[in-house]
C-alpha positions in Angstrom: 145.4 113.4 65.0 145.8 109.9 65.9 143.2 107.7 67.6 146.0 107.2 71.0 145.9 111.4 71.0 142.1 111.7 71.5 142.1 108.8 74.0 144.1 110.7 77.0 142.4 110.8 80.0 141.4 113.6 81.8 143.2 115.3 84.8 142.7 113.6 87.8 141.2 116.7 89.2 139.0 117.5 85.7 137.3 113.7 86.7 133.3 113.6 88.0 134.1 111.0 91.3 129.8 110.5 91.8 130.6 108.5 94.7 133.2 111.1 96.5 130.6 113.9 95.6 127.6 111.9 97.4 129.5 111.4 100.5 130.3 115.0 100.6 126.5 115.6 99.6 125.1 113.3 102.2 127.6 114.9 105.0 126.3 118.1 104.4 122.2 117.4 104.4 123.6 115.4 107.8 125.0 118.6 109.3 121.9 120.6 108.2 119.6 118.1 110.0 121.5 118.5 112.7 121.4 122.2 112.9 117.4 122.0 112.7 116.7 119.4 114.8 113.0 120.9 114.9 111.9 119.3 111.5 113.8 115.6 112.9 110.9 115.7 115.9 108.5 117.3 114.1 108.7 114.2 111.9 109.1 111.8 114.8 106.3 113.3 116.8 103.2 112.9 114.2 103.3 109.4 114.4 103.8 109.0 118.1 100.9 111.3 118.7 98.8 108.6 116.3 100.2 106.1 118.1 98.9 107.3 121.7 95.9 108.6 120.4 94.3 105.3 118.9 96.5 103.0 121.8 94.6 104.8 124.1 91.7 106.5 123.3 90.4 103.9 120.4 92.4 101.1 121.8 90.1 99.2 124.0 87.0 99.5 121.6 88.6 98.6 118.5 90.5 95.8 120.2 87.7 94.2 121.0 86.4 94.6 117.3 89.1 92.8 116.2 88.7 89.9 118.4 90.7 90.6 121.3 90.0 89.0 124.8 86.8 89.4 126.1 88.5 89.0 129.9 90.4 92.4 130.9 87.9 94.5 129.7 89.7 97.8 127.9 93.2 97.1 128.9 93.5 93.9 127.0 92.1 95.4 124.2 94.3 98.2 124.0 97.1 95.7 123.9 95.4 93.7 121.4 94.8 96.9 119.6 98.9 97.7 120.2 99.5 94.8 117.8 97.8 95.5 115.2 98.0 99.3 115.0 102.1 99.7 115.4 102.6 98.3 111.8 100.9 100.9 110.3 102.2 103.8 112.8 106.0 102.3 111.9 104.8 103.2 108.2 103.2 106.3 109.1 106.6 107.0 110.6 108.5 106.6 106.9 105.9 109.1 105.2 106.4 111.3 107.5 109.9 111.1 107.0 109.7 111.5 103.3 107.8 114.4 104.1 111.0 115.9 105.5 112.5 115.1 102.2 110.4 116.6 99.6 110.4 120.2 101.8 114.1 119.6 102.1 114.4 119.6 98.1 112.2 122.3 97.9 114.4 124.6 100.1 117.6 123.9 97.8 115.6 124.7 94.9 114.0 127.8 95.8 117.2 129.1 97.8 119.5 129.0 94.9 121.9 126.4 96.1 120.9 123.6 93.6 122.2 126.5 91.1 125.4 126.8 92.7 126.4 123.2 92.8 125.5 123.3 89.0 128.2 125.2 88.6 130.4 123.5 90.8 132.6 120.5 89.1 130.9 117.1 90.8 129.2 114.8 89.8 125.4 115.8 89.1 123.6 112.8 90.1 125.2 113.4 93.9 122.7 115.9 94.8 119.9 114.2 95.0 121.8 111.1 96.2 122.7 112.8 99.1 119.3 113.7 99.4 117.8 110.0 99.7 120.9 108.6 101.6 120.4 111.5 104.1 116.7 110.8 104.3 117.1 107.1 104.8 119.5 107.2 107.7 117.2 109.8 109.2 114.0 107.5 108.9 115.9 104.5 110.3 117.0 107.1 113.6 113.0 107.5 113.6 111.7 104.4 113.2 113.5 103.2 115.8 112.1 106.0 118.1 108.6 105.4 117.1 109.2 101.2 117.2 110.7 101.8 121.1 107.8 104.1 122.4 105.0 101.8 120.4 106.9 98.8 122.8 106.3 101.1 125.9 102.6 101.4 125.2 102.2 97.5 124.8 103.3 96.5 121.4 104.5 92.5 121.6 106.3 91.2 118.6 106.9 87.7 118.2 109.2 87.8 115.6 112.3 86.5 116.1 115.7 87.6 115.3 115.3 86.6 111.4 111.8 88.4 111.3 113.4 91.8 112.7 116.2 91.7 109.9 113.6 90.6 107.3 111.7 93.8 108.7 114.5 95.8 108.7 115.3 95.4 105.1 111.9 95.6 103.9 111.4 99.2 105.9 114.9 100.1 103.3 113.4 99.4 100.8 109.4 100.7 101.0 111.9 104.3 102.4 113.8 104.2 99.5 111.4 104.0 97.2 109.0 106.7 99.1 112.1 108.8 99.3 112.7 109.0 95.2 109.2 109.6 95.0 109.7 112.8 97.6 112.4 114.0 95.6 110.4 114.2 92.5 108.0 116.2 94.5 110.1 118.2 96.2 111.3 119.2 93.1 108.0 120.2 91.0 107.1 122.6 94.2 107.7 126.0 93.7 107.6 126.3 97.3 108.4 125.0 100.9 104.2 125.3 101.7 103.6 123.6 98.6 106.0 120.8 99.2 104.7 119.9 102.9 101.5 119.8 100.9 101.9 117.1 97.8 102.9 114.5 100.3 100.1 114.2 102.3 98.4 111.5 100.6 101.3 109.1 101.3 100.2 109.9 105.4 96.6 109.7 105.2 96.9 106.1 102.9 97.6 104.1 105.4 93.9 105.3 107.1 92.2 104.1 103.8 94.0 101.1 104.3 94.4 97.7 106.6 96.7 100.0 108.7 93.7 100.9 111.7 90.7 98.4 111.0 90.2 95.3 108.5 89.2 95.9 104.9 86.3 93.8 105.6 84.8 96.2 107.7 84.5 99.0 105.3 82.0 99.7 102.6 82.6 98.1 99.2 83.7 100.7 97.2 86.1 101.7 100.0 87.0 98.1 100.8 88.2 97.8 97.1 90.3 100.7 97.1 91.9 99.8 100.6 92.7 96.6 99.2 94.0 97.2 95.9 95.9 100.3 97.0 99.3 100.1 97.7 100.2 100.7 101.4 97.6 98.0 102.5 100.1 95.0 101.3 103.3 96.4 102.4 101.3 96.8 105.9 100.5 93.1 106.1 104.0 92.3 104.9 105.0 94.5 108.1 102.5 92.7 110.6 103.0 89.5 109.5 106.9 89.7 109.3 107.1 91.5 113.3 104.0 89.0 114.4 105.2 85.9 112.9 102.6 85.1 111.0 102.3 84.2 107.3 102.7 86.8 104.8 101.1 85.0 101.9 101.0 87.0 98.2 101.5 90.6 100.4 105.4 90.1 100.6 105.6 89.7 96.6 103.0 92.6 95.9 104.3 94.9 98.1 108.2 94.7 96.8 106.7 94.6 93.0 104.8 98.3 94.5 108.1 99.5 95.8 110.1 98.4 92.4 107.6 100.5 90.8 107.5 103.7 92.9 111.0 103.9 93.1 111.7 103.4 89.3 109.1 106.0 88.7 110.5 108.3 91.2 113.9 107.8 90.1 113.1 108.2 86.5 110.9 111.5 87.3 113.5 113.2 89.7 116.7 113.2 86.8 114.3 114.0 84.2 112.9 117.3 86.6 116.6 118.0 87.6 117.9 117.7 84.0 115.4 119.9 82.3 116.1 122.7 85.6 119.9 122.1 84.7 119.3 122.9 81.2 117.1 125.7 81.7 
């Protein structure tokens, strides 16, 4: 058989189209988040409770802490407070939504559909892409929620209209790597209970973090790990880009953390989805 023979080309309609397939993927985890809008303000709703909570009740104390004015008593530092706080609710806000993501893997896994679409002719790779592009869109819908109410309670940016794009595209990219990391998760669980579960450290890191007081106020061993850890650098990249302050090193150590979560993530989810495939 000659060498022209083996080189035909499939059908048209025997052809993988990955980017057709994750349209059609990411249409359909749209649709299911509509149809439970429950989880979507469950999500939303942890994060605006922390943000009330420690506007409010904590607010005026730890304002002060952190150097506030002494004039206005509570209500200026509450809105000092505001400032420094809403950066670390706004991440709060993206774990959260990863969250959403690593249950919402779990559910495909356990329920059999993941099995189905194996035997379904698309492209493999579009299930879990419609899995993170879903989850993006959805944490940009709730960061915008959470960034409007933390604005109600006080929160003054002085960024300009540079520093909210810069912030923009540095909240893609810290959710897209959290979200590969979800999916990975989502898929070791062998359950929805478990899956709500493994993702709780990425929402209580921020509170051993720069995300509610300074570092320099902790203990040392704690003030080490708050420093070193990952979430305290893309915070300061967060305050200083809506604030309009220097960022410093934190900008450059925080997008080097999010190369390295979402290659790991990335790498870990097709290997888990792979060896399920070939199971």
């Amino acid at each position: 058989m000659s060498a022209d023979a083996l080189a035909v080309p499939a059908p048209a309609d025997l052809r993988f189209h990955p980017l057709r397939d994750s349209v059609t993927m990411l249409r359909r985890n749209l649709r299911r988040m509509l149809r439970y809008p429950s989880m979507t303000v469950m999500l939303v709703g942890m994060p605006v409770v922390f943000l009330l909570l420690f506007v409010y009740v904590f607010g005026g104390t730890l304002g002060a802490g952190l150097g506030g004015p002494v004039h206005g008593g509570a209500v200026a530092g509450r809105a000092a407070y505001a400032n420094y706080v809403a950066p670390a609710i706004i991440l709060m806000t993206v774990t959260a939504t990863v969250q959403g993501t690593a249950i919402s893997i779990a559910m495909d896994m356990t329920e059999g559909i993941v099995a189905r679409f194996r035997t379904m002719h698309i492209a493999r790779v579009s299930v879990l892409t419609g899995h993170v592009l879903g989850s993006l869109i959805q944490a940009m819908f709730s960061l915008a929620i959470v960034t409007g109410v933390a604005l109600l309670v006080g929160f003054r940016p002085t960024a300009g209209l540079g520093g909210w794009l810069a912030t923009a595209g540095f909240l893609m990219v810290v959710t897209f790597a959290l979200v590969w990391l979800s999916v990975a998760l989502g898929q070791v669980s062998r359950s929805v209970e478990t899956a709500s579960n493994l993702p709780m450290p990425l929402v209580l890191l921020p509170f051993l973090g720069s995300g509610f007081v300074p570092t320099d106020s902790m203990p040392a061993g704690l003030r080490w790990f708050a420093e070193y850890q990952p979430f305290t650098p893309i915070i300061e990249t967060l305050r200083g880009l809506l604030m309009d302050k220097p960022i410093g090193n934190n900008g450059w150590i925080a997008l080097a953390w999010c190369a390295v979560i979402a290659l790991g993530g990335y790498v870990w989810s097709k290997r888990l989805f792979n060896r399920e495939s070939s199971q």
